[in-house]
N, C-alpha and C positions, 0 to 999 in steps of 0.2 A: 675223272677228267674234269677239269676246270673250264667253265662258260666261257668264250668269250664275250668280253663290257663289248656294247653297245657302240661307234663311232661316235663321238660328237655330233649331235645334229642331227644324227638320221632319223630320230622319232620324228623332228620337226618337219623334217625333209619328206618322209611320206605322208604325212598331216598336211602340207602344202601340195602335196599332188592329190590327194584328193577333193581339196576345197576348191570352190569356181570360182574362178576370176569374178573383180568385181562388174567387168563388163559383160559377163553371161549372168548376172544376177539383176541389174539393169536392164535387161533385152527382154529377161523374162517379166519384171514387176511389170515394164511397158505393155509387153503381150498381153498379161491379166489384165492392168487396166481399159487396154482397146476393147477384150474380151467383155470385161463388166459394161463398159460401155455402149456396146453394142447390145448386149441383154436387156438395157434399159430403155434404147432407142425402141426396142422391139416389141417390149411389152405396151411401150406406150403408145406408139405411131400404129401399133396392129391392133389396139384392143378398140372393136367396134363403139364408135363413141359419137353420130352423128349430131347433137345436139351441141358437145362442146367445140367437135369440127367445123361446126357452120362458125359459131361465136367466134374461136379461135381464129378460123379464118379469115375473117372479117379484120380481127387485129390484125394478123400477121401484117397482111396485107395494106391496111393503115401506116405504118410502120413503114412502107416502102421508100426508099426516097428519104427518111426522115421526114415524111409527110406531116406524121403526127408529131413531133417535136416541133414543127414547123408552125400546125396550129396550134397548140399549146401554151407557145412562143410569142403567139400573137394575142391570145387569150391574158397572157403574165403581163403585156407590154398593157394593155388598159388599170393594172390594179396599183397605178401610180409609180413613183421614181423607183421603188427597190423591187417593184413587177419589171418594172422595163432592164430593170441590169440585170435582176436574173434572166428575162430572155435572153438576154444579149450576150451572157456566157455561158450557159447554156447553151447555145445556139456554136457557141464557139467551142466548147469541149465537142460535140457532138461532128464541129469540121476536123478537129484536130485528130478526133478517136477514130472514123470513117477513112482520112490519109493513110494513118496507119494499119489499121486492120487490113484495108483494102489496096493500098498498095504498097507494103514494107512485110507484114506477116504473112498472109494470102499466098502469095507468091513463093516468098521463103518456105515455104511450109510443103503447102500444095497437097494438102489431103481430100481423098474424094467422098463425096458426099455419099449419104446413106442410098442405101438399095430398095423403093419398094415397087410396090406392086399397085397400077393406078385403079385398075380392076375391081381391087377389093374393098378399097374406101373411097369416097366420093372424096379426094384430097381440092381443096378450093384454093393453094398458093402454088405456084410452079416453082416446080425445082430450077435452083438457080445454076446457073453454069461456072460461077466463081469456086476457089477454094473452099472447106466447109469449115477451118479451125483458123480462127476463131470466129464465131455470132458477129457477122456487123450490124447484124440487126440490133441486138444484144446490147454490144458494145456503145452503141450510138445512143440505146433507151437510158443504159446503167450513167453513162457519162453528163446526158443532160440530166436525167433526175440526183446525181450527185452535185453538179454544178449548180443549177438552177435550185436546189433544195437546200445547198450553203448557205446562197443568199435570200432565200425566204424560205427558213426554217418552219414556217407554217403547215408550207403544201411538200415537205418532206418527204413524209409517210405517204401521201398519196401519190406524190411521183414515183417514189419507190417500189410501190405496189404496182402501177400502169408498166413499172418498166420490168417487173419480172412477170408480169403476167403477155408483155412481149416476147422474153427467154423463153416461156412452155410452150406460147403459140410456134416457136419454131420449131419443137421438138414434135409436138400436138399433131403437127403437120405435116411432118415426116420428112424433113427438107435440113436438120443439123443431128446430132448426136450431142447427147446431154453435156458431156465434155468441150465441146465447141461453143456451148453455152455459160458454160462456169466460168470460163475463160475469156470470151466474150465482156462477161459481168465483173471481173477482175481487173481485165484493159482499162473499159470505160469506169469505172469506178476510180481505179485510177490516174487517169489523165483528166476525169472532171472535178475531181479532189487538187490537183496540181494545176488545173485553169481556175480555179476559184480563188487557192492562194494566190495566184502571180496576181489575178487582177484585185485580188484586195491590197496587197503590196505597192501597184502601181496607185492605187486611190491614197493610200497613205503616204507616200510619197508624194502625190500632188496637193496632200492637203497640209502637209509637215510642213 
């Protein structure tokens, strides 16, 4: 007795009912990364660490406000005419990064901050009541030391280093998730990358 062929199609066709949609494959990658995410908040915000908690906190806390871009900014403004424009965009990535983060993503987003326990660590920065993705702390640090680092190439590296060593103090500190930090450092890098050119453009224009 002869088989019968196969219809057109049908291998493909149960090949297709078992493969997952591309939007169950997306739901899941996001779940592992929240997942990894979360493992990493934990190790680091729970591993007893009193000496760089105090230090850290200290930063974090610095940072508030853009306090410390604030002084920084005024620190740039004494080391002559290309001190004083990097504060002065600097200072301006840092309004334009802060609008956004905090009220255009924040909001849109609305993810809740990490979970701990105050008990266990002596935590020295308060959990903040805003969204937690993206870092405006983050975003404010990466933005001025991109901006302000454009235009004097010099203190670069050292802005850049002050401004990730504000991304860990919020992690340090138990008040973002590492992910709300990377992202944080990607806005502001960002938009103080794109205030650096506009205002080099606008200076070449006024001098063309």
């Amino acid at each position: 007795m002869s088989r019968r062929a196969p219809r057109p199609g049908a291998r493909a066709g149960r090949g297709r009912r078992h493969a997952a949609p591309a939007s169950d494959v997306g739901h899941r990658a996001l779940a592992e990364l929240a997942a990894l995410d979360q493992a990493v908040h934990d190790t680091v915000a729970g591993t007893p660490t009193p000496t760089l908690d105090h230090a850290l906190g200290r930063v974090s806390n610095a940072a508030n406000y853009s306090r410390l871009w604030v002084g920084t900014a005024a620190v740039l403004s004494l080391l002559g005419r290309r001190g004083r424009r990097a504060a002065v965009v600097g200072l301006a990535a840092v309004g334009a990064t802060s609008a956004t983060a905090n009220l255009v993503v924040k909001p849109l987003l609305r993810r809740g901050r990490p979970v701990r326990v105050e008990a266990e660590r002596g935590h020295r920065v308060k959990m903040p009541t805003s969204g937690s993705f993206p870092s405006g702390h983050t975003a404010s640090a990466f933005a001025f030391s991109s901006a302000a680092g454009a235009e004097l190439p010099v203190l670069a590296l050292p802005l850049r280093l002050a401004a990730t060593t504000v991304g860990w103090s919020r992690v340090q500190s138990g008040v973002h998730f590492p992910g709300d930090v990377v992202a944080g450092a990607l806005l502001g890098a960002s938009i103080g990358s794109w205030t650096h050119r506009l205002a080099a453009r606008r200076r070449a224009a006024r001098e063309g």
